[in-house]
C-alpha positions as CSV (number, residue, x, y, z in Angstrom):
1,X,91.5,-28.7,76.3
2,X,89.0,-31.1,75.7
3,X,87.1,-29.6,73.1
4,X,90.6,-28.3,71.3
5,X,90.9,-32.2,71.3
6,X,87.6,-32.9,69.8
7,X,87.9,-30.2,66.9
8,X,91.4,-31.5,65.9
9,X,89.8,-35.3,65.7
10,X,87.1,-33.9,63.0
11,X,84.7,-32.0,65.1
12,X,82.4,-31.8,68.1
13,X,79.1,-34.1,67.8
14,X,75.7,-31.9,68.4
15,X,72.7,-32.9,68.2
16,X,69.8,-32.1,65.3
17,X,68.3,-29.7,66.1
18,X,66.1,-29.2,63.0
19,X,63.0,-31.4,64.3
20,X,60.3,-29.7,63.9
21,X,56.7,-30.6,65.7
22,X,54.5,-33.1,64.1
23,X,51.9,-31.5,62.5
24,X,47.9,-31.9,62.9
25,X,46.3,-33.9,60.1
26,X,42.4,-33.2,60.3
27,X,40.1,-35.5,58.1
28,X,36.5,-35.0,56.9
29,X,33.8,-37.5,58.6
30,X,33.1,-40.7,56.3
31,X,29.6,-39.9,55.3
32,X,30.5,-36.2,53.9
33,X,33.0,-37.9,51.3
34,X,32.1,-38.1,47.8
35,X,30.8,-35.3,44.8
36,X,28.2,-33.2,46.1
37,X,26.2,-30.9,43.5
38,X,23.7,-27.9,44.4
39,X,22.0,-26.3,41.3
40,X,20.5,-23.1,42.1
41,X,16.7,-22.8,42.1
42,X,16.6,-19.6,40.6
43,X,19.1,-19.4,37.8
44,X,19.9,-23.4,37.2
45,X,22.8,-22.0,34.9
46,X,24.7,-21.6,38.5
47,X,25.9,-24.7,39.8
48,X,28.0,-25.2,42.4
49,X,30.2,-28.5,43.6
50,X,31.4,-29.6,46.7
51,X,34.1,-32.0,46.7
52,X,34.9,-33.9,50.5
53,X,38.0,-36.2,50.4
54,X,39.5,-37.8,53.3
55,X,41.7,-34.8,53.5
56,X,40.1,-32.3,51.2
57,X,37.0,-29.7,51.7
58,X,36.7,-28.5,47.7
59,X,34.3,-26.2,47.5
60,X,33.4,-24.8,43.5
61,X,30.6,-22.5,41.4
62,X,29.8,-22.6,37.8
63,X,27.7,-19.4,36.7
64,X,27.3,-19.6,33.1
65,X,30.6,-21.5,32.2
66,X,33.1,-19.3,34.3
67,X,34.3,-21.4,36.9
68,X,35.5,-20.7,40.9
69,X,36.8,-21.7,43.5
70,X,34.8,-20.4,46.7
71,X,37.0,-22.9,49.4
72,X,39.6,-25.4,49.3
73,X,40.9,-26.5,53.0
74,X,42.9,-29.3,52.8
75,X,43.9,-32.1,56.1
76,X,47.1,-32.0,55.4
77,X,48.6,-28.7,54.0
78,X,50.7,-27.0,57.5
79,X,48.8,-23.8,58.0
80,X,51.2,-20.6,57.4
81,X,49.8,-19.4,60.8
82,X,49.6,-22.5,63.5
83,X,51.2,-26.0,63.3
84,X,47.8,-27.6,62.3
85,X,46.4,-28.1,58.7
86,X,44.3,-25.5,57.0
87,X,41.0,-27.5,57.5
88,X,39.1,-27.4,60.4
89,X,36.2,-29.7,61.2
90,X,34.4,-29.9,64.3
91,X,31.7,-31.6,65.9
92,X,28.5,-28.8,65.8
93,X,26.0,-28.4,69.4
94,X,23.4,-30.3,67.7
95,X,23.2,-33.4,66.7
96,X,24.8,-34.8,63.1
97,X,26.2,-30.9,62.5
98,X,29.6,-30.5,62.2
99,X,31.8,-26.7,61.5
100,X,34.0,-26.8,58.4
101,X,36.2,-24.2,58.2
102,X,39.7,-22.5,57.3
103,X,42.0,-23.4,60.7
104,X,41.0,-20.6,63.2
105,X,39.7,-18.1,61.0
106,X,36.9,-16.5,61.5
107,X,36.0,-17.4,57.4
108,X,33.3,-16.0,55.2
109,X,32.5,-19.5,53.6
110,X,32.6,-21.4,57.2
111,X,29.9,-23.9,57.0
112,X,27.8,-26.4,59.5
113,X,26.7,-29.2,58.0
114,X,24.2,-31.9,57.9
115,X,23.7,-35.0,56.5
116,X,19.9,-35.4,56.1
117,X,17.1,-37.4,53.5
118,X,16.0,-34.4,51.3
119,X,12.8,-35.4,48.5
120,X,13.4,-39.0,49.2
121,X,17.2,-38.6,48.5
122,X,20.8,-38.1,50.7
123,X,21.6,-34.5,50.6
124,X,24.4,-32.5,52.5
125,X,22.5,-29.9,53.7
126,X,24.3,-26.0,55.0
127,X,22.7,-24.6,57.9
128,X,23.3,-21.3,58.0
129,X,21.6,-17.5,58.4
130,X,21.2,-14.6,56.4
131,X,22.6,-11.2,58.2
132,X,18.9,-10.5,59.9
133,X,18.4,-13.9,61.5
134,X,16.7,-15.6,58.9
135,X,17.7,-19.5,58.0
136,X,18.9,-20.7,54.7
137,X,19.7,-23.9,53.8
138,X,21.4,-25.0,51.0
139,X,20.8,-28.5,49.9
140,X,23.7,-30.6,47.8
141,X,23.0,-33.9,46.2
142,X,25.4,-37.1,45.9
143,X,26.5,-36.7,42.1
């Protein structure tokens, strides 16, 4: 009877139920933000740029004029997949790394990186191994 009453007087009050969770903004450390530029030691035609907002991991090659995209992760763009943002950035086991990478994918372009003095200049360097073992590092320098 009661409800009959509340429909008749314009309706029953219910509550929202469209909230959605907040979602999980992820920012880059301080002293990664800024233009980073690696020019390849072999062919210095191929250049490739690395981008670090607040927010933003943009990660882009230039071989000969054609231009790419390799990585963009961004802080604040809701993952398809989790209720966190696409970016990931945690702290690394040693000292001054950190992992940057697509939020819980097991990515291809998945980086740890350091901030370190390269030739007497600040450089971002990306620690990383080839498929037998062997390190490579790839040094970018504050544009």
């Amino acid at each position: 009877m009661a409800v009959a009453a509340g429909l008749a007087l314009g309706g029953v009050a219910t509550p929202n139920t469209t909230a959605e969770a907040k979602i999980h903004y992820t920012t880059m450390p301080k002293s990664f933000r800024g233009t980073w530029v690696c020019v390849d030691d072999e062919d210095s035609a191929n250049i490739h740029t690395l981008k670090i907002s607040k927010y933003v991991y943009d990660y882009k090659s230039n071989y000969h004029g054609k231009k790419e995209t390799l990585a963009k992760w961004s802080g604040k763009k809701k993952s398809h997949y989790y209720n966190h943002s696409d970016l990931s950035v945690k702290k690394g086991k040693h000292a001054g790394t950190w992992r940057i990478s697509w939020y819980r994918m097991n990515s291809l372009f998945a980086e740890t990186i350091k901030k370190v003095n390269h030739k007497g200049k600040t450089a971002l360097v990306f620690l990383d191994r080839f498929g037998d073992g062997t390190p490579e590092r790839t040094y970018f320098y504050k544009k």
